[in-house]
C-alpha positions in Angstrom: 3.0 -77.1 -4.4 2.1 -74.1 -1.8 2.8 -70.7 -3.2 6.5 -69.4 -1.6 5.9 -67.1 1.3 7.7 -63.5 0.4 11.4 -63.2 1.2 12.2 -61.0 4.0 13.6 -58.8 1.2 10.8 -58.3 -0.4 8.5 -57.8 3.1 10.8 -55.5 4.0 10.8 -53.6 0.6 7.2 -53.3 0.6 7.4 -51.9 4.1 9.7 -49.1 3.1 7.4 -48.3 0.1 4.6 -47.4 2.7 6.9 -45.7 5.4 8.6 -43.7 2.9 4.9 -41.2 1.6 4.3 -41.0 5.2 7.6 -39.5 6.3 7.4 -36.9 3.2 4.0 -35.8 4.4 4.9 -35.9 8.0 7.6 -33.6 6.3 5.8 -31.2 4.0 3.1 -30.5 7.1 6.0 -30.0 9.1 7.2 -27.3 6.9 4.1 -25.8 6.5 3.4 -25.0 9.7 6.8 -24.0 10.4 6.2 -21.4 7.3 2.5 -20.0 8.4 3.9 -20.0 12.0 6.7 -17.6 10.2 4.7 -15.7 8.5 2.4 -15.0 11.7 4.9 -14.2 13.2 6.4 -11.7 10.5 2.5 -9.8 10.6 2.6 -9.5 14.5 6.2 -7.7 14.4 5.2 -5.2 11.4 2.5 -4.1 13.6 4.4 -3.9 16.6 7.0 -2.4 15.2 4.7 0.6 14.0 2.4 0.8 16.7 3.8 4.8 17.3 3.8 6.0 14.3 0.2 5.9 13.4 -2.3 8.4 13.6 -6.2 8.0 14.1 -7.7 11.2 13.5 -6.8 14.4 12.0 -7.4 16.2 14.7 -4.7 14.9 17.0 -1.9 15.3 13.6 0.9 18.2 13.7 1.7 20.1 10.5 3.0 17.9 7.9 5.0 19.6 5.0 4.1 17.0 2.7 1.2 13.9 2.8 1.7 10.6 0.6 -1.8 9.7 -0.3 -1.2 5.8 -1.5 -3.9 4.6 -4.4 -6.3 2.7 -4.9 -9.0 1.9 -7.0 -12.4 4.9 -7.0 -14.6 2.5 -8.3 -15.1 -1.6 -7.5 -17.1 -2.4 -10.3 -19.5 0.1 -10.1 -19.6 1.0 -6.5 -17.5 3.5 -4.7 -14.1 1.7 -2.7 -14.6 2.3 0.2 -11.2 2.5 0.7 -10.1 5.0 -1.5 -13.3 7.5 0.0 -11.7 7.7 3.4 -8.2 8.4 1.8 -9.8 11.4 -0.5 -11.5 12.6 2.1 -9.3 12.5 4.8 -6.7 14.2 2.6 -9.3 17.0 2.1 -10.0 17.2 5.9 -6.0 17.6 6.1 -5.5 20.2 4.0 -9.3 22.4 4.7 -7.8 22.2 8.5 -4.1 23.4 7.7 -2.2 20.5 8.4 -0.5 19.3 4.8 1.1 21.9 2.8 1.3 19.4 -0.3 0.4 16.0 -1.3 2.4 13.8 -3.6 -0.7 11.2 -4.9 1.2 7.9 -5.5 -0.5 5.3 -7.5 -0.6 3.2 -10.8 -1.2 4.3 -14.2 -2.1 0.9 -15.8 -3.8 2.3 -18.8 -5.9 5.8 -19.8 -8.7 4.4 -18.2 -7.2 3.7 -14.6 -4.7 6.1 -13.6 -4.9 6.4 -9.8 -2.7 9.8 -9.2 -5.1 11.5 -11.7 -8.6 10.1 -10.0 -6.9 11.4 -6.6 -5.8 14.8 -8.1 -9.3 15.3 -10.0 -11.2 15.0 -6.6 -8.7 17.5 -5.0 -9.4 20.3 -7.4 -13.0 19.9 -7.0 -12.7 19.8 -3.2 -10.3 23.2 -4.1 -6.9 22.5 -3.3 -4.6 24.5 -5.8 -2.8 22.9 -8.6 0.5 23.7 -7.6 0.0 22.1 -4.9 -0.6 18.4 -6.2 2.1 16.2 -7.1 1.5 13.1 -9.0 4.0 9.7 -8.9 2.8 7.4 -12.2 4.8 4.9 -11.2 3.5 4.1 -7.2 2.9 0.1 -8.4 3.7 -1.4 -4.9 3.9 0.3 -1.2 7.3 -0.1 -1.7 7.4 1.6 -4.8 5.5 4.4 -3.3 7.5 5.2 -0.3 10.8 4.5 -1.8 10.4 7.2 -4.8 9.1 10.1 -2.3 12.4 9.9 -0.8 15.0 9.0 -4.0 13.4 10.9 -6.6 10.5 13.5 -5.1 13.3 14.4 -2.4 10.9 14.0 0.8 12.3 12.5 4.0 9.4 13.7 6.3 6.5 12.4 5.2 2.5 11.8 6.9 1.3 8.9 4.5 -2.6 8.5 4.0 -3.8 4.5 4.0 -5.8 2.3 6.1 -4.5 0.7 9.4 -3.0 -2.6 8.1 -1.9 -0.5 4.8 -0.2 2.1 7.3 1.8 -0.6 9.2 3.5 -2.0 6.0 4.0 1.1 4.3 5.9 2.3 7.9 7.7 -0.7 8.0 8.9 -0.2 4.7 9.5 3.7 5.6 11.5 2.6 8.8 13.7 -0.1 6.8 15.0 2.7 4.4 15.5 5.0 7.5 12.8 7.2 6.1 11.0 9.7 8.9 7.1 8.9 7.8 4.3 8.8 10.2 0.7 6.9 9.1 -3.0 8.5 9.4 -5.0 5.4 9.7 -8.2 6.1 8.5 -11.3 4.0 8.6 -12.0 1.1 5.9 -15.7 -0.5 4.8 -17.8 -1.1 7.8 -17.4 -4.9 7.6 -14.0 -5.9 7.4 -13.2 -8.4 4.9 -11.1 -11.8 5.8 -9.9 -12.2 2.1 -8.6 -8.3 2.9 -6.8 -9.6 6.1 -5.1 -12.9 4.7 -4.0 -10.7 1.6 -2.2 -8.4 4.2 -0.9 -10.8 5.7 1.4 -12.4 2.9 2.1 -9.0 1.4 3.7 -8.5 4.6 6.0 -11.7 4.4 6.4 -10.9 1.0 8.0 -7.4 2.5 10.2 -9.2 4.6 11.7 -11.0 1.4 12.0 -7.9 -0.6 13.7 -6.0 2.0 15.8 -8.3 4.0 16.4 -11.6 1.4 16.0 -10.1 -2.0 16.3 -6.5 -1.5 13.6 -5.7 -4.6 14.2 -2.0 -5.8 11.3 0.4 -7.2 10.1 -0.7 -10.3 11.1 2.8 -11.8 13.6 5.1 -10.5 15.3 7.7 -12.4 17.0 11.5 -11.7 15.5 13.6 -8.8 12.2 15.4 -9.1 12.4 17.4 -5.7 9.0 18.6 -4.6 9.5 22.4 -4.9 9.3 25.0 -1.7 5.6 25.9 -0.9 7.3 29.4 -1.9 8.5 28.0 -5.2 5.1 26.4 -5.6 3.2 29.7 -4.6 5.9 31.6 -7.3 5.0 29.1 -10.2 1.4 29.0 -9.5 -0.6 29.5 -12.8 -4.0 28.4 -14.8 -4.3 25.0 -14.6 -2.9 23.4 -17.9 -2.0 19.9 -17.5 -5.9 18.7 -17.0 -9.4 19.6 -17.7 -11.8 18.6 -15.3 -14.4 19.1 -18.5 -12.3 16.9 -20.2 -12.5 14.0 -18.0 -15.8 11.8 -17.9 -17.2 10.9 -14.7 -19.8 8.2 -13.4 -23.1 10.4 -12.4 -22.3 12.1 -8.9 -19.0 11.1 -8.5 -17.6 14.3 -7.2 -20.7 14.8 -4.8 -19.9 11.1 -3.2 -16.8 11.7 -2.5 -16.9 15.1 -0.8 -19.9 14.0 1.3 -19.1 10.7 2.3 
């Protein structure tokens, strides 16, 4: 007796068992591509859209009331960030040449030993801009968080923000969205640029399309107003300097001197 030859059921069965993976990976690469060609897309329009409001020198920046310097980490491991050097110093270069009144240092305060707003506002003082002067937002998490709060609860709606290029272009887009009159200095980053850096970017920048146009994400933090005072209320309530020590503060060996002379 010969073995029976499979129904046409089962052939066809066994047909559809193969087709079927094929058509959901055919799918899933489908949707992919759709979703990197998205986000592409979403990376090339934040730029575009911002392409006038940046700055890329200090020379060639009006007089700015107020400067958002965004944070950042001093120290990666234990090397000086590039990063956060060209903001410090470019904020110093800002204010030695009489363009920003103020700066409002936005950052995270994770724990006592990483508080950005304080490692911006030490190396200010030492570079001699007054106390008054200085204005610290603890709770500067996210970009968004950062720009947001120095219109709703610092009371600024003119604004020259301090980042690098690709940090600029989200943190105007952001500005723009929530009709908030910000322009971007662009200063440099590390001399090699970092593809890990540029992928990164580009996802945070879809993911700032969801916050703002699908999910509408608020600041982490918002509470009642904290208005920035005059620089004539500032000048009025100027006193010692009481709310830090600079003695108190421990520093890596020639921190200070890196920063300035970078």
């Amino acid at each position: 007796m010969g073995s029976k030859k499979p129904s046409h059921l089962v052939r066809r069965l066994k047909r559809t068992s193969f087709v079927w993976p094929l058509k959901v990976l055919k799918g899933a690469i489908i949707a992919l591509a759709i979703c990197l060609f998205c986000v592409g897309l979403i990376d090339r329009w934040v730029s575009y859209q911002t392409r006038d409001q940046l700055y890329f020198n200090v020379e060639e920046i009006p007089h700015f009331d107020v400067a958002v310097v965004l944070g950042t980490s001093k120290y990666l491991g234990r090397t000086l960030n590039d990063y956060y050097i060209h903001r410090i110093n470019a904020a110093i270069d800002l204010y030695q040449q009489g363009k920003i009144n103020r700066f409002l240092l936005s950052g995270d305060n994770a724990h006592r030993s990483y508080n950005e707003p304080w490692t911006m506002k030490r190396d200010l003082l030492r570079a001699d801009v007054p106390n008054q002067r200085i204005f610290l937002d603890y709770a500067g998490f996210r970009t968004l968080d950062s720009v947001v709060r120095a219109k709703e609860i610092f009371d600024t709606d003119d604004f020259l923000i301090i980042s690098q290029k690709f940090h600029c272009e989200r943190a105007l887009y952001i500005a723009n969205y929530h009709q908030i009159n910000a322009r971007c200095l662009a200063v440099p980053g590390p001399e090699h640029s970092n593809i890990q850096i540029r992928l990164r970017e580009i996802f945070a920048r879809a993911k700032a399309f969801l916050d703002l146009y699908i999910i509408d994400t608020k600041p982490r933090f918002l509470g009642p107003k904290e208005p920035i005072p005059t620089l004539e209320e500032s000048e009025l309530s100027a006193g010692p300097m009481t709310d830090m020590s600079l003695q108190d503060i421990e520093l890596p060996p020639s921190a200070a001197s890196s920063v300035l002379s970078y």
